[in-house]
N, C-alpha and C positions, 0 to 999 in steps of 0.2 A: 628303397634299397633292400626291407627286409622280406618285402613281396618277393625279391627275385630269388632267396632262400625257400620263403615257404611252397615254392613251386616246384623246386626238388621233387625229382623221383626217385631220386640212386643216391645214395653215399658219393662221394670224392673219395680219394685215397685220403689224405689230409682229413676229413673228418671221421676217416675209418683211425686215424691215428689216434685223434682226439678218445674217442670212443676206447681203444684199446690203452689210452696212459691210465684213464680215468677207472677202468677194467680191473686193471693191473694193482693199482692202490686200493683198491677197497676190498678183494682179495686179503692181500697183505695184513694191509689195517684191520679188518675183522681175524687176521690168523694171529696178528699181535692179540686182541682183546680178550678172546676167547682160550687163548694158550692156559690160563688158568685154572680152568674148569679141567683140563686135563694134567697137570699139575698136582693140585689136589688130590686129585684119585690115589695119586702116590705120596700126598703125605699126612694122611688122614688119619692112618695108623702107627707112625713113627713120633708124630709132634702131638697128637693126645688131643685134640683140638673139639673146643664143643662146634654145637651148631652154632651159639652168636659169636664165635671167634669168625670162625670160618664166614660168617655173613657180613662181616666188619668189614673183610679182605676184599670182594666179591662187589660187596656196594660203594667202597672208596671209589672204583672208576665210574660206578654211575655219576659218584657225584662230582669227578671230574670231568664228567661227559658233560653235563649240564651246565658249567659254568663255561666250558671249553664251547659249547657250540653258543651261546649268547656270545660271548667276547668276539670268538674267529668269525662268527655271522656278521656281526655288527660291522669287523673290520674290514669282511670281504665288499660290505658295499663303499666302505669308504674309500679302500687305496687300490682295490681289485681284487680277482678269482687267483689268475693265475700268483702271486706272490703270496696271499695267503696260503693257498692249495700246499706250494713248497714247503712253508713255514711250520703246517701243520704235520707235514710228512716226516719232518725232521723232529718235532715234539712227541710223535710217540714212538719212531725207530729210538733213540736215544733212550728215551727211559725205560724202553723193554730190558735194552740190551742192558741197563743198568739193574734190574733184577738176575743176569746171570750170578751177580755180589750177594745173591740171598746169604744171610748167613744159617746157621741150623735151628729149626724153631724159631725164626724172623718173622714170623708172621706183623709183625708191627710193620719191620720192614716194607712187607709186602706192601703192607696198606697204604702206606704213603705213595709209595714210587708210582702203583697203581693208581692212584689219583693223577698222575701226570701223562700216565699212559690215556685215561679217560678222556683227559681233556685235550687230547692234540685229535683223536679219535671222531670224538665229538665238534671237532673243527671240521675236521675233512669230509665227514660225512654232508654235512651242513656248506660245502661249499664246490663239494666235486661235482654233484648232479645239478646244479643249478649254471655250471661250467660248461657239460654238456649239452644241457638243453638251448642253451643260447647260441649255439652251432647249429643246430638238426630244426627242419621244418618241420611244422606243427604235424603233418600228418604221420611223423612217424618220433614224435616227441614221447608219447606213451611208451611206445613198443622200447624205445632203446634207452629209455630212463628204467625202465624193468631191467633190459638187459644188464646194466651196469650195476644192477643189486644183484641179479644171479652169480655172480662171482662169490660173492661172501658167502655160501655155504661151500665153496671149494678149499677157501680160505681156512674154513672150521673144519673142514673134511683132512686136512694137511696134520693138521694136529691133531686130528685124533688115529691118523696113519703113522705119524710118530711116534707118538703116544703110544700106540699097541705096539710099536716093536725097539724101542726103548727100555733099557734096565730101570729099576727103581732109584739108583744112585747116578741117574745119567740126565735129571731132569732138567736141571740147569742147563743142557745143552739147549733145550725147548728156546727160551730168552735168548741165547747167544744168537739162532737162528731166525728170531723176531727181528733183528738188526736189518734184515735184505732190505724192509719197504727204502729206506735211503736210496736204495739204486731207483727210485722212481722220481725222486727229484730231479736226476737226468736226462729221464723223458719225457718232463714236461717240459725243461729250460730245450731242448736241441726240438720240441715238436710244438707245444701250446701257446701261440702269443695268447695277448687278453681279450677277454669277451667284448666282441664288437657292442654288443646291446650295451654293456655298464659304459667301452667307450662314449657311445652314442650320449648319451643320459649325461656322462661329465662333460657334454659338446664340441668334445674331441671325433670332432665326423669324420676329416681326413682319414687319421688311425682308425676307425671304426670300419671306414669303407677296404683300405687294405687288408684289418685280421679277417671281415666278411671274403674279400677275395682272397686271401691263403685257402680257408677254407671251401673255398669253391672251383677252386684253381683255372681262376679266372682273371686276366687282365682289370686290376682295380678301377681303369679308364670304363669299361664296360658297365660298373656299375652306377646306376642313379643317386651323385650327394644331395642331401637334402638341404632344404635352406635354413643358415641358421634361425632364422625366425618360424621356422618350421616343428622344430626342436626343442624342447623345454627340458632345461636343466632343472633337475629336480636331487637336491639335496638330501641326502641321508638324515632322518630324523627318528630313532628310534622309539619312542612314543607315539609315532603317528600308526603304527601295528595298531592301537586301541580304536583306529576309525575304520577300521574293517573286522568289527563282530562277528561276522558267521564265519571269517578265517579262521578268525582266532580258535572259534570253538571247535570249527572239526577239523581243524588240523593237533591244536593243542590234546585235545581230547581224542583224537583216535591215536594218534602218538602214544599220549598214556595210557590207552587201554592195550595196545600193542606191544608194547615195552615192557610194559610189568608185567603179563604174561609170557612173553619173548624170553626175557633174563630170566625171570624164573628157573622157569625150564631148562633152559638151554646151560645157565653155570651148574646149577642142583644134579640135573642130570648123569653126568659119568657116576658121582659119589651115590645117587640113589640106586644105581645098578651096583654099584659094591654094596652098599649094603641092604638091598631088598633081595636081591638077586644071588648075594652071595660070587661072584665073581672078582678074579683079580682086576685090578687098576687096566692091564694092556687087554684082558679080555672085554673091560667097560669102553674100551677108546676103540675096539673093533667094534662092538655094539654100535658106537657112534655113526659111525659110518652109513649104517642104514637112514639113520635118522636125515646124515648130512644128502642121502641121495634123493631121499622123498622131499627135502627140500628145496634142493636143486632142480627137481621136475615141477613141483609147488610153483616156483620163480618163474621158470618157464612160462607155465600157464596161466600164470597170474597178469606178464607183461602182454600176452597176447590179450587174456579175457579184456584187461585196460582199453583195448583200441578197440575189440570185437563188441563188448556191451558197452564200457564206460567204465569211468571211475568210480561214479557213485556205487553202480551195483556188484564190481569188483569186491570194494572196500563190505561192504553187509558181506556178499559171501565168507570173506576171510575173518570176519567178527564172528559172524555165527558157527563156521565149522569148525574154526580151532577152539571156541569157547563149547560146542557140546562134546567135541573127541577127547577134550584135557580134562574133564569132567569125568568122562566113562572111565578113563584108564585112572584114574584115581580112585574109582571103586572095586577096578580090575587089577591092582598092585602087588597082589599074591595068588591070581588066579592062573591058569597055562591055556592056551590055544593051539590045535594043533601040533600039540609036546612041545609048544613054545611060550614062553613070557609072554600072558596078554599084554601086558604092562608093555613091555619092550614095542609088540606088535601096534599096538594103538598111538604109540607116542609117534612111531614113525607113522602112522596115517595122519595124525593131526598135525604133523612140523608140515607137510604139504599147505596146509590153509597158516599154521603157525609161522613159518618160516616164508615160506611163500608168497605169504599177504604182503611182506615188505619192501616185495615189486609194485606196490598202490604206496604201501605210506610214505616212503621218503620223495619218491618223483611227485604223488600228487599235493606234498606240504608246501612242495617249491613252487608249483603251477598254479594255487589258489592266492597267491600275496603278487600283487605288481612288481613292476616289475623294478621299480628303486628302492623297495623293501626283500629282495625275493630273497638274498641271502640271511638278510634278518631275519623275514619271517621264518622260512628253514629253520633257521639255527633256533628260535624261540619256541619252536615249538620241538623240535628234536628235543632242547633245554626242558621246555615243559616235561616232555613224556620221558626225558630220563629220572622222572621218582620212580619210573618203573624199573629202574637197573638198583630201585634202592626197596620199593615198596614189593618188586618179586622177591628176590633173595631173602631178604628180612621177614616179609611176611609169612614165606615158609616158614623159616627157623621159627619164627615166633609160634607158628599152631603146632609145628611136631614137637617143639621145648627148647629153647635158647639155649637152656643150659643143658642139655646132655649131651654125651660126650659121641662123637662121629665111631661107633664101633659097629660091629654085626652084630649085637646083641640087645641094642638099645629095639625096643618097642613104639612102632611107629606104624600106631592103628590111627593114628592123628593126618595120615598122606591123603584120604579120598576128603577133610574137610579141607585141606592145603592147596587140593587142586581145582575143588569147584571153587574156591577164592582166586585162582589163576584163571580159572577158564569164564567165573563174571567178568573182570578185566577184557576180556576179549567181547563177549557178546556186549559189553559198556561200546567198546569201536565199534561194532556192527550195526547197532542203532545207530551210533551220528552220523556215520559213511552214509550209509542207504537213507533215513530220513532227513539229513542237515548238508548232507553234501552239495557242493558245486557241480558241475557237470561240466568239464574243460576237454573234454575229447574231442579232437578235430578242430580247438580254435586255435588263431596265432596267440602268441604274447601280447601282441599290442590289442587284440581282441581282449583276452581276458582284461588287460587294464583299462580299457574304454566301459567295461562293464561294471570292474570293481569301482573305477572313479564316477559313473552313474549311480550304483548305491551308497556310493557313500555320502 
C-alpha cells in the first residue's frame, strides 16, 4: 500500500493541503515564541531589568519546550498526529494571548505563562513534521520536510515587522496578535485526517488505506490492504528509544548543539543591537528583518542541499558555518564594514547556516527513529536539545554578568567570549551530523525501520 505513495511523482491537491496546514502552524508557532525577543527591546529600559532577570524570562519556555515535546511526543504515538497536532495549537495560542494581562514590571509573570507557551510549542514542533512526512513519498520527503521549517523565519520576520512599527506602549498588542495560530485548528479538523502509517501500526488497515487514499485522491478499492498477519502491531514503549544508540546521539546531540546556539542568538539579538549598537527597540526589529531574510534563503537551501548531497553532509555544513561566522561576529561587535555594523552584517550571514540548518534538524530527528517511536523519538530529542533554549540565553547572561543591569552603558567587552561559547555549540552538531550521522536520503520509512530493526 505504501509502495503505491512512495512512487508519487507530483503532490495531490490534498497533500498540498496537508503541506500548507502544517506550513501555516509553524509560522505562527514560531511568531508566538519568538514575539519576546521583540518585546524586550521595549522593556529593557523602563523595568530596569538585569541580564539574569531577563534570562529567567527567555529560558522558562525552553524549559517548557522540553517537557512539552516528551509529553506531546510520547502522546502523539499513542492516540495520534492529527489530535495531538490540535491540542498543541490550542496550548500555546491561549497562553500567548494570556500575556496580553502582563502587568507593569511582570516579569515573573512573564516567566511562568512563557513556560506554557514553550510547552505547547514544543509539542507541535515535535508532531507536525513527523505528520507530513507520513503523507509524501520518500523521494521528496527531504525537500518538503525543509519546506515546512522555512516558514518559521517568516513567522519571526512578522514580529519583528511589528515590532519596528509599533509604539513603545503598544507592546502588548504583539500577545493579543499571537492568539491567530487557533485559526489553524480549523484546518487541520475540515482538511487532515490521521496518519495512514500510525493507523497502519495500531492494525487499523481499513482506516489506514482510506486516509492513504484522501491523500492520493484515489479510489481506496484501488489500493493494496495488507494482510493482517502482514502487519505488526507494535506498541508505544518509550524506553525502547535507548535500543537505538546512534539515534539517540545524533539527533539528541545535534538538537543540542543547534538549539543553544539558535536561542542564543536569536532571543539576545534585538536587545544586543540596542545596546551595542545604540539604536532604538523599532530601529533593532528593522535590523531584524535582515537577519529573518538570510534565514529564509539559508532554509531554502538547506532543504534542497538535503535531497541534493544528503543529510549527513547537510547537517556538518550547518555545524560548521554557523559555528565559525558566530565566532567572527563576536570579535567584530564594535567594529563597522562598509559604514555598516560588522556585527549586524555577519550575524545576517551566519543565521543562513544558523537559521537555515533547521531545514536538516527537525525533518532529519523524525527520519532517524522507526517508525512506532518517530513522534517519540522527535519529541526526545527536540526535549533533549531544548537545554539549549536554556544553556543559549543563560549562558550568555552568565559571561557578559548576570547581574548587570540591560542599559547602554554597561560594558560588554565579555560579547566575542559569549559568542565563541555559541558558536562551539554549533561546530559540537557539525561533527556528529557529518561523522555519526545516518544517511536516509531517498529511502522509504519502512526502509529505514528494516535497518534500524537490523542494528538493533
Amino acid at each position: 500500500m505504501f509502495d503505491v505513495l512512495d512512487r508519487q511523482t507530483t503532490l495531490t491537491g490534498n497533500q498540498k493541503k496537508i503541506l500548507a496546514a502544517a506550513i501555516i502552524g509553524d509560522a505562527l508557532e514560531f511568531f508566538d515564541f519568538f514575539l519576546i525577543a521583540f518585546v524586550f527591546a521595549f522593556l529593557i529600559g523602563p523595568w530596569k531589568l538585569t541580564f539574569g532577570q531577563t534570562a529567567m524570562v527567555f529560558l522558562s519556555s525552553g524549559v517548557g519546550a522540553i517537557l512539552g515535546a516528551y509529553v506531546w511526543g510520547w502522546i502523539a504515538d499513542r492516540i495520534g498526529r492529527r489530535k495531538v497536532f490540535i491540542g498543541t495549537v490550542l496550548n500555546f495560542s491561549i497562553a500567548t494571548g494570556l500575556l496580553y494581562f502582563t502587568p507593569d514590571n511582570g516579569w515573573v509573570y512573564l516567566t511562568i505563562i512563557r513556560f506554557f507557551v514553550g510547552f505547547g510549542v514544543g509539542g507541535l514542533y515535535c508532531v507536525d513534521l513527523p505528520l507530513v512526512q507520513e503523507f509524501m513519498p520518500s523521494s521528496k520527503r527531504g525537500w518538503i520536510g525543509g519546506l515546512v521549517t522555512c516558514v518559521i523565519p517568516i513567522g519571526v520576520g512578522l514580529g519583528a515587522v511589528l515590532g519596528a512599527f509599533l509604539g513603545a506602549d503598544q507592546w502588548r498588542l504583539l500577545f493579543a496578535i499571537g492568539v491567530l495560530p487557533a485559526l489553524v485548528v480549523l484546518l487541520v479538523r475540515l482538511w487532515v485526517p490521521e496518519s495512514p502509517h500510525w493507523l497502519a501500526r495500531q492494525g487499523r488497515l481499513e482506516e489506514a488505506r482510506k486516509s492513504l487514499a484522501w491523500a492520493l485522491q484515489v479510489d481506496p478499492n484501488t489500493l493494496p490492504l495488507p494482510r493482517p498477519e502482514e502487519t505488526k502491531v507494535v506498541k508505544t514503549n518509550w524506553f525502547d528509544l535507548f535500543k537505538y544508540p546512534r539515534s539517540l546521539l545524533v539527533s539528541w546531540l545535534g538538537n543540542a548543539g543547534a538549539q543553544t546556539g539558535a536561542y542564543g542568538i536569536a532571543l539576545w539579538a534585538p536587545s544586543l543591537f540596542v545596546l551595542l549598537l545604540k539604536v532604538t527597540p523599532q530601529e533593532a526589529s528593522k535590523m531584524m528583518i535582515l537577519l529573518t531574510v538570510t534565514g529564509f534563503i539559508g532554509r531554502l537551501s538547506f532543504s534542497w542541499l538535503s535531497e541534493a548531497v544528503g543529510r549527513r553532509k547537510s547537517g556538518g555544513l550547518l555545524g560548521f558555518g554557523a559555528g565559525v561566522l558566530i565566532i567572527v561576529a563576536g570579535y567584530n561587535y564594535n567594529t563597522t564594514l562598509f559604514g555598516l555594523s560588522a556585527f549586524w552584517l555577519i550575524l545576517a550571514a551566519a543565521m543562513f547556516f544558523v537559521d537555515g540548518g533547521f531545514a536538516i534538524v527537525g525533518p532529519y530527528a523524525a527520519e532517524i527513529w522507526p517508525s512506532h517511536l518517530k513522534t517519540s523519538g522527535m519529541g526526545s530529542a527536540y526535549g533533549f536539545g531544548g537545554i539549549g533554549k536554556i544553556l543559549g540565553p543563560v549562558g550568555l547572561a552568565l559571561i557578559v554578568g548576570s547581574s548587570n543591569y540591560l542599559k547602554p552603558d554597561v560594558p560588554l567587552t565579555e560579547i566575542p567570549t559569549a559568542f565563541v561559547y555559541l558558536g562551539c555549540w554549533f561546530l559540537m552538531a557539525g561533527v556528529v551530523y557529518y561523522f555519526f550521522g545516518l544517511e536516509t536520503k531517498g529511502k522509504s520509512l519502512e526502509q529505514i525501520d528494516r535497518e534500524l530493526a537490523a542494528a538493533d
